[in-house]
SEVO-139289 format. One line per field, with one value per atom (N, C-alpha, C, CB): residue number from 0; residue in three letters; atom name; chain; x negated, y, z. Coordinates in nm, 4 decimals. Last residue first. Glycine has a CB too. Example, Ala and Ser with C-alpha at 12.3 -4.5 7.8 and 13.67 -1.06 7.14 Angstrom:
seq = (1,1,1,1,0,0,0,0)
type = (SER,SER,SER,SER,ALA,ALA,ALA,ALA)
atom = (N,CA,C,CB,N,CA,C,CB)
mol = (A,A,A,A,A,A,A,A)
x = (-1.2850,-1.3670,-1.2900,-1.4084,-1.3190,-1.2300,-1.3200,-1.1308)
y = (-0.2250,-0.1060,0.0030,-0.0598,-0.5690,-0.4500,-0.3300,-0.4473)
z = (0.7080,0.7140,0.7870,0.5725,0.7800,0.7800,0.7800,0.9046)
! end
This chain:
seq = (115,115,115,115,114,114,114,114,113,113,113,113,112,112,112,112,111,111,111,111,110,110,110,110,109,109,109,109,108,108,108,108,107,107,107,107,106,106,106,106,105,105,105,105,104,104,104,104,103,103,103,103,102,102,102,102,101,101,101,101,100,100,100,100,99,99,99,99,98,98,98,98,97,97,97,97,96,96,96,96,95,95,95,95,94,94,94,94,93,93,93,93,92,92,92,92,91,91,91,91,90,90,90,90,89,89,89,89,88,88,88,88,87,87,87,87,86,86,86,86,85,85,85,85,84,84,84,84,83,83,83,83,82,82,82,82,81,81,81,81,80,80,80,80,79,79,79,79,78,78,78,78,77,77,77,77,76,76,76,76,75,75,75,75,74,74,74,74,73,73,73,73,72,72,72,72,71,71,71,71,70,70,70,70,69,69,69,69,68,68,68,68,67,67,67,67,66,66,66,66,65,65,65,65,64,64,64,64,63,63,63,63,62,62,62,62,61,61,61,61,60,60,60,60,59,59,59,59,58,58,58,58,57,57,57,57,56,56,56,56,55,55,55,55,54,54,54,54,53,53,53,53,52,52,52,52,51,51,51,51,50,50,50,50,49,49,49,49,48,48,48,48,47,47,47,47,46,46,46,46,45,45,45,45,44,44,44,44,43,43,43,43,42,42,42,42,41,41,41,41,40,40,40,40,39,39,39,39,38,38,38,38,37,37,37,37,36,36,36,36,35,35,35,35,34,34,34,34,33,33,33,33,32,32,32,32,31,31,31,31,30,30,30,30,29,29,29,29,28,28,28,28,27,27,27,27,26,26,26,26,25,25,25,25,24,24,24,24,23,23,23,23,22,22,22,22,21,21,21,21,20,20,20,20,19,19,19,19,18,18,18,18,17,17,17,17,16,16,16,16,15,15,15,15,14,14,14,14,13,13,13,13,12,12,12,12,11,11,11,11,10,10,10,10,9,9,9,9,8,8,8,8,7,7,7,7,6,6,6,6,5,5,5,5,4,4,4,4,3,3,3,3,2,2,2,2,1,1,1,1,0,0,0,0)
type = (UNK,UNK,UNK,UNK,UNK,UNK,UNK,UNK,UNK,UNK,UNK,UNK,UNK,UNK,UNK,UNK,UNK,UNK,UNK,UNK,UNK,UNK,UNK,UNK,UNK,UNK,UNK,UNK,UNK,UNK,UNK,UNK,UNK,UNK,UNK,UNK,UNK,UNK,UNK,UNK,UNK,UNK,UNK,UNK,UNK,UNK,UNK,UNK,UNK,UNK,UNK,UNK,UNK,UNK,UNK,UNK,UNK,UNK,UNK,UNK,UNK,UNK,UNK,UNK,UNK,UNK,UNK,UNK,UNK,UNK,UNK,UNK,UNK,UNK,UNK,UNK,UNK,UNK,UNK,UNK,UNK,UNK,UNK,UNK,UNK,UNK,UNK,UNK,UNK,UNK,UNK,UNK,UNK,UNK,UNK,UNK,UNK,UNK,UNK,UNK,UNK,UNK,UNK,UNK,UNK,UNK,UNK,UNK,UNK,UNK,UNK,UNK,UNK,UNK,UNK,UNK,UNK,UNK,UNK,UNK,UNK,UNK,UNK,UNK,UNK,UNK,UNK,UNK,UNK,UNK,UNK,UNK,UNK,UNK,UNK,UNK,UNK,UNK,UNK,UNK,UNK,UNK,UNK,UNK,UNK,UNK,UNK,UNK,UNK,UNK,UNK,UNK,UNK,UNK,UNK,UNK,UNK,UNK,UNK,UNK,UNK,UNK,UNK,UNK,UNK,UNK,UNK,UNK,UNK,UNK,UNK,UNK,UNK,UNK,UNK,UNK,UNK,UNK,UNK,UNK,UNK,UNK,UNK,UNK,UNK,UNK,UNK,UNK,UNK,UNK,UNK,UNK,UNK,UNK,UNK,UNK,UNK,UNK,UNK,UNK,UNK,UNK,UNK,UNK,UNK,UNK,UNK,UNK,UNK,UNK,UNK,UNK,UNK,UNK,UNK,UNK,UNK,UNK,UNK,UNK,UNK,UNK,UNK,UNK,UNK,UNK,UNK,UNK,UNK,UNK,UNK,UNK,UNK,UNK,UNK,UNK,UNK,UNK,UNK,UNK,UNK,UNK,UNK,UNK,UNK,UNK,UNK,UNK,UNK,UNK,UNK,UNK,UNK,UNK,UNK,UNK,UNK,UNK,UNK,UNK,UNK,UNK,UNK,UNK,UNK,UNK,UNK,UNK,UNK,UNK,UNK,UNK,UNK,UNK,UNK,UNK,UNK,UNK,UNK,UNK,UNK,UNK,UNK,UNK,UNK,UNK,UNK,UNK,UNK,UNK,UNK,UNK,UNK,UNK,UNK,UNK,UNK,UNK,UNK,UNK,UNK,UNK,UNK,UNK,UNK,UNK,UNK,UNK,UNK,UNK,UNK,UNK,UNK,UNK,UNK,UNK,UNK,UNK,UNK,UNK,UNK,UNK,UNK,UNK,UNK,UNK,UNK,UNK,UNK,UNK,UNK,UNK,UNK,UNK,UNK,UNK,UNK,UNK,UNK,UNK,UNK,UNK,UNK,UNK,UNK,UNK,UNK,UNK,UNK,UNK,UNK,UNK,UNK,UNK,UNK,UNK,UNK,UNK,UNK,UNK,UNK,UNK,UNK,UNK,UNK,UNK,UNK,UNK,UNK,UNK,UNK,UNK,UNK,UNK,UNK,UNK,UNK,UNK,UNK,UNK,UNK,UNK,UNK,UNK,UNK,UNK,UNK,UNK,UNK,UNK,UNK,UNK,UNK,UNK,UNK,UNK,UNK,UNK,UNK,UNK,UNK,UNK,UNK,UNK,UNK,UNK,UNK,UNK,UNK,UNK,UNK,UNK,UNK,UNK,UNK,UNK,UNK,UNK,UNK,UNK,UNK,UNK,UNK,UNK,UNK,UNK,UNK,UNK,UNK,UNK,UNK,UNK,UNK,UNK,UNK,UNK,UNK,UNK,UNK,UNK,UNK,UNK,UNK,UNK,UNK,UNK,UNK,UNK,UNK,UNK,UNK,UNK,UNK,UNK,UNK,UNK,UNK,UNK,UNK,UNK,UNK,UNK,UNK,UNK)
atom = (N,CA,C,CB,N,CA,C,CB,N,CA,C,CB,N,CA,C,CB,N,CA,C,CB,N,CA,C,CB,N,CA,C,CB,N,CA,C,CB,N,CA,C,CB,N,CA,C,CB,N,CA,C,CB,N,CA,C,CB,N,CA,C,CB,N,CA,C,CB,N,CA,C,CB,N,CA,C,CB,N,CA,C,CB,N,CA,C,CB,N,CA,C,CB,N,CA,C,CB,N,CA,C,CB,N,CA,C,CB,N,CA,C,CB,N,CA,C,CB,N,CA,C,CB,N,CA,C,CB,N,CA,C,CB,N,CA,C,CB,N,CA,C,CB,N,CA,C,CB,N,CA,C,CB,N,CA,C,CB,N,CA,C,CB,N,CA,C,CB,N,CA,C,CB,N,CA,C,CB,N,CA,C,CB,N,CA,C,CB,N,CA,C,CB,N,CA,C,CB,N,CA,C,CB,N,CA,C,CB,N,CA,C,CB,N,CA,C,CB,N,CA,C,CB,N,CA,C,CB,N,CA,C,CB,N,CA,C,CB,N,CA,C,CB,N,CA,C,CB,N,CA,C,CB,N,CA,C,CB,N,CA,C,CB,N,CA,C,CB,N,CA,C,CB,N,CA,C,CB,N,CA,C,CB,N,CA,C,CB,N,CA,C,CB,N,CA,C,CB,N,CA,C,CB,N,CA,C,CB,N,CA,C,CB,N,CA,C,CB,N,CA,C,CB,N,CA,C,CB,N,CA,C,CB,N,CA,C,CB,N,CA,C,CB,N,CA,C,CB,N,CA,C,CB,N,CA,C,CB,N,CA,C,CB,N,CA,C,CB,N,CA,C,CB,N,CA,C,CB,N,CA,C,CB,N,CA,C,CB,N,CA,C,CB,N,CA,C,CB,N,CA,C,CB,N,CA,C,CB,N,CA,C,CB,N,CA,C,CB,N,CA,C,CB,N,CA,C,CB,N,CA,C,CB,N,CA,C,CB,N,CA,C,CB,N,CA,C,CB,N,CA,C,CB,N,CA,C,CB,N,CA,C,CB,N,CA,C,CB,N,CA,C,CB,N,CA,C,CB,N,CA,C,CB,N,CA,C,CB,N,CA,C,CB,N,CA,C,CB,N,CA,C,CB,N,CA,C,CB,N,CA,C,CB,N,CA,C,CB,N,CA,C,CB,N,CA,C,CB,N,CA,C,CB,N,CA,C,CB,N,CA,C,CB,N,CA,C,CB,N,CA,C,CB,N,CA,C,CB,N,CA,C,CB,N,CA,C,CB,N,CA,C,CB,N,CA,C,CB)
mol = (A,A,A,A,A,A,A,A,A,A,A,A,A,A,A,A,A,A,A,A,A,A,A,A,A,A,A,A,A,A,A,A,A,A,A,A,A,A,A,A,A,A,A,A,A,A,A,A,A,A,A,A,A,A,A,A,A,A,A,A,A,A,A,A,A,A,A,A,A,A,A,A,A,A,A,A,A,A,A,A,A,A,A,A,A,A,A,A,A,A,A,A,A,A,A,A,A,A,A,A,A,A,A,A,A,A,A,A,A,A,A,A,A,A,A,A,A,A,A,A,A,A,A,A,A,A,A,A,A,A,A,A,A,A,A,A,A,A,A,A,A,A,A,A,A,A,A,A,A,A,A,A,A,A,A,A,A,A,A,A,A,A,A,A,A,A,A,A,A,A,A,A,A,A,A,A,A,A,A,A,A,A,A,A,A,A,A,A,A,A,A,A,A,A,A,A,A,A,A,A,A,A,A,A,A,A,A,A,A,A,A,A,A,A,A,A,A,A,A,A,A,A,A,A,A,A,A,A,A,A,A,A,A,A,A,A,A,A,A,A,A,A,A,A,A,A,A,A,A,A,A,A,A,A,A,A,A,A,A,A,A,A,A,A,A,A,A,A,A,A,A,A,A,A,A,A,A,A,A,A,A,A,A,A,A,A,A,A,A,A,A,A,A,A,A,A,A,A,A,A,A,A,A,A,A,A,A,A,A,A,A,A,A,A,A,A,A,A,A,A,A,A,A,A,A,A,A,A,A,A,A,A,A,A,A,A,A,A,A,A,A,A,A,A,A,A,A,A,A,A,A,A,A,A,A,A,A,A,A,A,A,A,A,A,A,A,A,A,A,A,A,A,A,A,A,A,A,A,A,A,A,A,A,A,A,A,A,A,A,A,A,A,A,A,A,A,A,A,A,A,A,A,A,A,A,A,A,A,A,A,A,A,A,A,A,A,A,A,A,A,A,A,A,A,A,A,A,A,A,A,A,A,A,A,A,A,A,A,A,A,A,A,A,A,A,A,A,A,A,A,A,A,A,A,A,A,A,A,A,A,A,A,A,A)
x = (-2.5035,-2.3594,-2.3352,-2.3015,-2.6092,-2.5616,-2.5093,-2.5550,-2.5836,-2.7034,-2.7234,-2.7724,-2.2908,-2.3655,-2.5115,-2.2840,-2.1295,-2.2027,-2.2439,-2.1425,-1.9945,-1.9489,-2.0579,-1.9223,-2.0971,-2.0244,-1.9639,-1.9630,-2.3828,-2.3293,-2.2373,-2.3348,-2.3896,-2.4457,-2.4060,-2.6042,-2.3307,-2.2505,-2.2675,-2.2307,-2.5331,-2.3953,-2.3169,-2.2994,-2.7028,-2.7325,-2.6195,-2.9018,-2.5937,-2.6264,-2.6317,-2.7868,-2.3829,-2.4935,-2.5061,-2.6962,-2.0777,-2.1391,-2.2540,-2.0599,-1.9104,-2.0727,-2.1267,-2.1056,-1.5980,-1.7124,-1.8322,-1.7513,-1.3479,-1.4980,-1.5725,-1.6278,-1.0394,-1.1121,-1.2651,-1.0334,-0.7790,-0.8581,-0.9532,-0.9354,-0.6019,-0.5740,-0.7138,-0.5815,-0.3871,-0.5149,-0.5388,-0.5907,-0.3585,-0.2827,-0.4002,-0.1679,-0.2752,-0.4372,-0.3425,-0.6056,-0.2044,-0.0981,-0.1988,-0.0700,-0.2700,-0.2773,-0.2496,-0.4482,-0.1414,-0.0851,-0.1275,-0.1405,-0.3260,-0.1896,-0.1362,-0.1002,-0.5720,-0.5989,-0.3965,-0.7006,-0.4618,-0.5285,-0.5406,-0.7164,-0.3975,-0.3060,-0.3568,-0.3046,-0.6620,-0.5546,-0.4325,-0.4957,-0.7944,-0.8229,-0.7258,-0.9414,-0.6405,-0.6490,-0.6705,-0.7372,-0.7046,-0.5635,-0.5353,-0.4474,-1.0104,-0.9339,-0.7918,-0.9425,-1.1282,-1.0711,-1.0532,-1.1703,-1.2064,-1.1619,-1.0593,-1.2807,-1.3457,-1.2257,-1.1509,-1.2628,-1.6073,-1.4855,-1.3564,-1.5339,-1.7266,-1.6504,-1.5433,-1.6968,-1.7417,-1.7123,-1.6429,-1.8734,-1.9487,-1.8051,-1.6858,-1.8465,-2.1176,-2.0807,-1.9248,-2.1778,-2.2703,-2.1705,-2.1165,-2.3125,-2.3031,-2.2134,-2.1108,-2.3154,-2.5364,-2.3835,-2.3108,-2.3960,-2.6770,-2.6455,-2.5105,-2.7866,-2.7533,-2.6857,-2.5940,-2.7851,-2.8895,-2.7846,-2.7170,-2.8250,-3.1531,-3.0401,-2.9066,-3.0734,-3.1716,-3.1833,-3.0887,-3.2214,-3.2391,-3.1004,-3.1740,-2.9156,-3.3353,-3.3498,-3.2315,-3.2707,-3.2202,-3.3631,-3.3747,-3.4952,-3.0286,-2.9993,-3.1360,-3.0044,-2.9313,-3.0410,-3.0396,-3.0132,-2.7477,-2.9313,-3.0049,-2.9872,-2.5071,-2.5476,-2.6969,-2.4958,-2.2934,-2.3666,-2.4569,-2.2846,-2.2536,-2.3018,-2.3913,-2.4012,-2.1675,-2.1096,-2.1815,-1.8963,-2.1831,-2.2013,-2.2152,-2.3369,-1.8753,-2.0534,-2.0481,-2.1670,-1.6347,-1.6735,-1.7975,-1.6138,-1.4466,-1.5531,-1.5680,-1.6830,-1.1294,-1.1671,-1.3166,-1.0109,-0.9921,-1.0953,-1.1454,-1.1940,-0.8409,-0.8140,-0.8598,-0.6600,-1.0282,-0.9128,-0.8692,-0.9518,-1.1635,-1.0755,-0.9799,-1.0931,-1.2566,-1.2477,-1.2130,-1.2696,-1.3582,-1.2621,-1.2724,-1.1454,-1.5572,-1.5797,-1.4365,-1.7135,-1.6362,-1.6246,-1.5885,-1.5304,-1.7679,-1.7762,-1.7330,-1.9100,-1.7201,-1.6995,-1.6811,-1.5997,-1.9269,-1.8099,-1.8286,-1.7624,-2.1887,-2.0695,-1.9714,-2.0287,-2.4151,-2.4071,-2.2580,-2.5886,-2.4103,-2.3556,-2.3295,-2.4645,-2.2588,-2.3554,-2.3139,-2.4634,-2.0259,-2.0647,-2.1990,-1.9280,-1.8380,-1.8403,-1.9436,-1.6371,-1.7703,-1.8161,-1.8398,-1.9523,-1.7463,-1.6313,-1.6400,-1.5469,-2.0239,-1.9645,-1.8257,-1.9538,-2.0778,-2.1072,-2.0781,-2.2391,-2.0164,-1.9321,-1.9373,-1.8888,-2.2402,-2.1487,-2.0577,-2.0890,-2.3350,-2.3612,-2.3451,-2.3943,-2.0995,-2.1476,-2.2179,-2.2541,-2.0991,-1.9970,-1.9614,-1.9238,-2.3807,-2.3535,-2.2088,-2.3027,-2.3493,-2.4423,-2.3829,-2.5564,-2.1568,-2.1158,-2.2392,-2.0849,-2.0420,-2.1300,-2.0994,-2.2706,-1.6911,-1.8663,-1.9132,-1.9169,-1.4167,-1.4793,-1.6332,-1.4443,-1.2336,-1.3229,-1.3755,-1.4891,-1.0779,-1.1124,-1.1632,-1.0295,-1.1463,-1.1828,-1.1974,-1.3294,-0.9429,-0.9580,-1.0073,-0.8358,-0.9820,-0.9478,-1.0284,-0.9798,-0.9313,-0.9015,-0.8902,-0.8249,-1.0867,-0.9931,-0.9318,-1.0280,-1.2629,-1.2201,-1.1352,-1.2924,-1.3617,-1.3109,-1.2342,-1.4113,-1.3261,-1.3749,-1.2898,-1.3413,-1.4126,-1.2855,-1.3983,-1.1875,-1.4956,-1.5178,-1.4078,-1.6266,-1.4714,-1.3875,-1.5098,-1.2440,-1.4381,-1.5175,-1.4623,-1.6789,-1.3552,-1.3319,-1.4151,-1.1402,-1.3803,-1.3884,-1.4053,-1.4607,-1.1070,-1.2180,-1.2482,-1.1874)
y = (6.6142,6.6225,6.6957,6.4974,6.7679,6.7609,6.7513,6.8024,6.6559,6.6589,6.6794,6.7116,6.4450,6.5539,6.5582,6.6022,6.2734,6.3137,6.4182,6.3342,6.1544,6.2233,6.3493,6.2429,5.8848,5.8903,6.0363,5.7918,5.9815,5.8731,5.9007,5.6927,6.0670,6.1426,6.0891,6.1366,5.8529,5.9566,6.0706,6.0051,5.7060,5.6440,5.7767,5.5171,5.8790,5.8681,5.7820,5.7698,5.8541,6.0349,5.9776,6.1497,5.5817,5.6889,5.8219,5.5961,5.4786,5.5843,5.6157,5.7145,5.3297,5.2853,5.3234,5.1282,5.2364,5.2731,5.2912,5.1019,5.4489,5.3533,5.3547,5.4465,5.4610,5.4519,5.3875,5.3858,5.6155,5.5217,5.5267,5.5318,5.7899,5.7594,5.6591,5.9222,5.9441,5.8926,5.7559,5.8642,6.3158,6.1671,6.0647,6.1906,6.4732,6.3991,6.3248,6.3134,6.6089,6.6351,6.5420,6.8273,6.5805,6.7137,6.7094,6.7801,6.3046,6.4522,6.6026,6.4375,6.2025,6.1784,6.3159,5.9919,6.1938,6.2334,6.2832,6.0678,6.0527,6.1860,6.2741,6.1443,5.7945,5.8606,6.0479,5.7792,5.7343,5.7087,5.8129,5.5118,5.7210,5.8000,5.8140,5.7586,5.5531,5.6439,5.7570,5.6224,5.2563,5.3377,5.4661,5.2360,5.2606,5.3071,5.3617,5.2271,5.1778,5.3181,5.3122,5.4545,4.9518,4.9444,5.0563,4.9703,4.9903,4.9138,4.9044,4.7674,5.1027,5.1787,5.0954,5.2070,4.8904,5.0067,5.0853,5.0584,4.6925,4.6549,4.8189,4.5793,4.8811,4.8422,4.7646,4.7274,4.9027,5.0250,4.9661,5.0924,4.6083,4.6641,4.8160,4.7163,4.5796,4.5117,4.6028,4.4233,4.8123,4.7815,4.7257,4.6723,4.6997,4.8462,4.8485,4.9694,4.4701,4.4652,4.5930,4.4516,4.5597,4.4832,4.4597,4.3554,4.7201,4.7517,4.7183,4.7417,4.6251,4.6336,4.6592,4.5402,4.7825,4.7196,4.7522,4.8128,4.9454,4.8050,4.7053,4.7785,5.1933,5.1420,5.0141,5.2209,5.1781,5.2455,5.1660,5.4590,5.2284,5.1019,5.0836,4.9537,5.4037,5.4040,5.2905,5.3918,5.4258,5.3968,5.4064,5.2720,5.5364,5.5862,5.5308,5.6372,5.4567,5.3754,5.4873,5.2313,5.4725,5.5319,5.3849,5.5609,5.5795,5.4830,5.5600,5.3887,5.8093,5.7689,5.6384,5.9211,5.7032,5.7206,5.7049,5.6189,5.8598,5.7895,5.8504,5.8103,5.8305,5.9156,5.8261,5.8920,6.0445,5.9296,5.9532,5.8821,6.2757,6.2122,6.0698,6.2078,6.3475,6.2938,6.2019,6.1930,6.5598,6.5663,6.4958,6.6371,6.3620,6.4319,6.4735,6.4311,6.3978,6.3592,6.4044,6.4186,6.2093,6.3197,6.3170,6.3147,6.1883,6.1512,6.2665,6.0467,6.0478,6.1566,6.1051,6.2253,5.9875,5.9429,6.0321,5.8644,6.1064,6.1099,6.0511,6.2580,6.1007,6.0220,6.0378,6.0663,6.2518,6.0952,6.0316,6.0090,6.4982,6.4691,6.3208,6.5236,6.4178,6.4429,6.4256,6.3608,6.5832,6.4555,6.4849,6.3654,6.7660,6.7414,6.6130,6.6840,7.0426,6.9059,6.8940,6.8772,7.3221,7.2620,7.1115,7.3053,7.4215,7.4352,7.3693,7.5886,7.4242,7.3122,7.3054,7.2964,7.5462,7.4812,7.4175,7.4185,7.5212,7.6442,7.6207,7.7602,7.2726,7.3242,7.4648,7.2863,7.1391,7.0904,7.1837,6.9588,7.2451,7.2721,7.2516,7.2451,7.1582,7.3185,7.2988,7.3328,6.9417,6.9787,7.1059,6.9788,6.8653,6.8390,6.8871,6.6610,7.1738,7.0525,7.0167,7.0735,7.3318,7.3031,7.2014,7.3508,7.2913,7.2874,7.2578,7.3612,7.0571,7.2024,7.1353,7.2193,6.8619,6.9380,7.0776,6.9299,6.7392,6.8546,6.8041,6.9144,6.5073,6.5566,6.6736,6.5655,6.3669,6.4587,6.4492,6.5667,6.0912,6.1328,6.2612,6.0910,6.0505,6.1324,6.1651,6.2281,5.8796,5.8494,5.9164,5.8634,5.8885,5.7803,5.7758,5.6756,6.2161,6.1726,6.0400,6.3119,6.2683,6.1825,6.1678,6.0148,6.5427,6.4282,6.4254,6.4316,6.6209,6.5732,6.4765,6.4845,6.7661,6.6746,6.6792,6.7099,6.8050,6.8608,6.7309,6.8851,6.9217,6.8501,6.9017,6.7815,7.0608,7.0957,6.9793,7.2248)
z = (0.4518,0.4906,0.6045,0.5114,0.1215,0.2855,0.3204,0.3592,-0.1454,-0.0321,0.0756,-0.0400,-0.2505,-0.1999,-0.1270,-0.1198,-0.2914,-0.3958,-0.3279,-0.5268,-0.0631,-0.0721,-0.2333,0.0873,-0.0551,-0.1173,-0.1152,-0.0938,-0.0267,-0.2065,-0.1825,-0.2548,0.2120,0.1176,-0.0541,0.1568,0.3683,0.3285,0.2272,0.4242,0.3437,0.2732,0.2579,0.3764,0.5024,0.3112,0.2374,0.2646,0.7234,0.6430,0.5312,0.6743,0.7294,0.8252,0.7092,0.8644,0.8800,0.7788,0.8330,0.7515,1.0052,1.0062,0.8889,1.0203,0.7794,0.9454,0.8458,1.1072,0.6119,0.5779,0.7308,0.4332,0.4708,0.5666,0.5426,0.6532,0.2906,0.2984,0.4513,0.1659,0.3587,0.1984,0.2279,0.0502,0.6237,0.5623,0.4527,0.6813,0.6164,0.5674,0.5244,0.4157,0.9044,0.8118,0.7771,0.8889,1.0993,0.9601,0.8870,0.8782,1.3570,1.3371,1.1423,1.4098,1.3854,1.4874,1.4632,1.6443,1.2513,1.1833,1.2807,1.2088,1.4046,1.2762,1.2140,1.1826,1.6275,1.6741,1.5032,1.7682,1.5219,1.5915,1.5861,1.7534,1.4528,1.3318,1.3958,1.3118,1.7135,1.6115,1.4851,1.5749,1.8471,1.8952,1.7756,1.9931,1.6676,1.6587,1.7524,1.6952,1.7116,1.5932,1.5456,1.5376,1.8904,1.9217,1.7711,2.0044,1.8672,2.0052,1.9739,2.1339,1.6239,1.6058,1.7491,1.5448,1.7388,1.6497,1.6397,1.4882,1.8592,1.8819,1.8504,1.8740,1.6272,1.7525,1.8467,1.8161,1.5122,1.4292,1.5213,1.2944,1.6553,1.6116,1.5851,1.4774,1.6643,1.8224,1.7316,2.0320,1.4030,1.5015,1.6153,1.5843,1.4342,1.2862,1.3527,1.1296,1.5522,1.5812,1.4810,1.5369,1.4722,1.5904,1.6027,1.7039,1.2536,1.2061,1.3340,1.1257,1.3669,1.2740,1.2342,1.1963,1.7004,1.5530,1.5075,1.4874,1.9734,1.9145,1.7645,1.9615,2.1806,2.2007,2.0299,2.4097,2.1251,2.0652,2.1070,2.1115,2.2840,2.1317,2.0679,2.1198,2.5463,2.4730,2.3392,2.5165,2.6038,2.6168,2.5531,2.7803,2.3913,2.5088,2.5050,2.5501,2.1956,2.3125,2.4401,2.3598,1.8845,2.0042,2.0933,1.9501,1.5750,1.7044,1.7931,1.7052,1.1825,1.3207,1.4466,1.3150,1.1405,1.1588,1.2592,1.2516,0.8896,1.0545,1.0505,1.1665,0.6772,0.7151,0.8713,0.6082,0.5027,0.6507,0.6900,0.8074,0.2523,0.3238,0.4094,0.2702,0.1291,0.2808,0.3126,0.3106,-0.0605,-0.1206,0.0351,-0.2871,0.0474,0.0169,-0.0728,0.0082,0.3677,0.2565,0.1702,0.2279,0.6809,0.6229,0.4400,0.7118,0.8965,0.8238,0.7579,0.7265,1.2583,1.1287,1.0366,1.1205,1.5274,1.4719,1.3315,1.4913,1.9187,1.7742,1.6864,1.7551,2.1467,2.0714,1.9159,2.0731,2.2289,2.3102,2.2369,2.4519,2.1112,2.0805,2.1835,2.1404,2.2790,2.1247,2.0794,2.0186,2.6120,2.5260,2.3752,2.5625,2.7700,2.7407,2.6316,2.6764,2.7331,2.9190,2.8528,3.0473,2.5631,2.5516,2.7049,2.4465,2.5812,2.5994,2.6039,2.5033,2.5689,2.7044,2.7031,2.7482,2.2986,2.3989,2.5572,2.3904,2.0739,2.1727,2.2890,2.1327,1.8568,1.9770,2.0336,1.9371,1.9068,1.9337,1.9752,1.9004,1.7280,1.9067,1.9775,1.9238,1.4948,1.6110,1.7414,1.5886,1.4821,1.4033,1.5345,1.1493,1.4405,1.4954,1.5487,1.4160,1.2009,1.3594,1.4557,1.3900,1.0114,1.0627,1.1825,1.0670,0.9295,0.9750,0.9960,1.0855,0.9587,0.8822,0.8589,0.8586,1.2186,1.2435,1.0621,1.4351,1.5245,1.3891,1.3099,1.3496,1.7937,1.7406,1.5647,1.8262,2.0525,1.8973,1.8914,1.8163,2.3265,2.2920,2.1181,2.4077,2.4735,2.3645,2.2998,2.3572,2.6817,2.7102,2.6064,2.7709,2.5799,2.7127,2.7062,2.8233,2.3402,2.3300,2.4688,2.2961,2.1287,2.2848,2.3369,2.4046,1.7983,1.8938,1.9804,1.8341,1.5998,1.6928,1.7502,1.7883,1.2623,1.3598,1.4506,1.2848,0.9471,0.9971,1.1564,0.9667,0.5858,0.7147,0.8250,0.7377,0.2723,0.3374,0.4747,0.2906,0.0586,0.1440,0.2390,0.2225)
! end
């Protein structure tokens, strides 16, 4: 079964959960202290590949081309990668590969599906 996860980069807190990340932000949202775009979001699957969405909270989201937005994402994620490797391994994730700077339609190839 594939499973999906935000990491809170400040307080490290971990949510694992079956559902969408919309879908679990959204009934939850009284436990989020941060907006949807502040947590690092990924997916896991079932052969324990762990993709990460591209991740950049900041406001100048639109000042930033495409290939910057890749940069600084991957620049991020690699800040908080051994948080997340840690946070994934504590709740039993064995992780059998890794991919950043997933958007919807990489994820959509690689997980052969129409929704992710």
């Amino acid at each position: 079964m594939i499973k999906r996860f935000f990491y809170n980069p400040e307080t490290k807190k971990f949510s694992i959960f079956e559902n969408g990340h919309v879908e679990f932000f959204h009934n939850r949202k009284n436990e989020f202290s941060e907006n949807f775009d502040f947590y690092i979001r990924g997916i896991i699957t079932e052969e324990n590949k762990i993709l990460l969405r591209v991740y950049y909270p900041y406001n100048d989201i639109d000042e930033l081309s495409y290939s910057e937005l890749l940069d600084k994402s991957r620049e991020l994620l690699d800040i908080n990668l051994q948080g997340i490797k840690e946070a994934l391994n504590a709740q039993g994730v064995t992780i059998d590969g890794l991919t950043l700077n997933v958007t919807n339609e990489s994820a959509k190839d690689i997980l052969k599906a129409l929704y992710v």
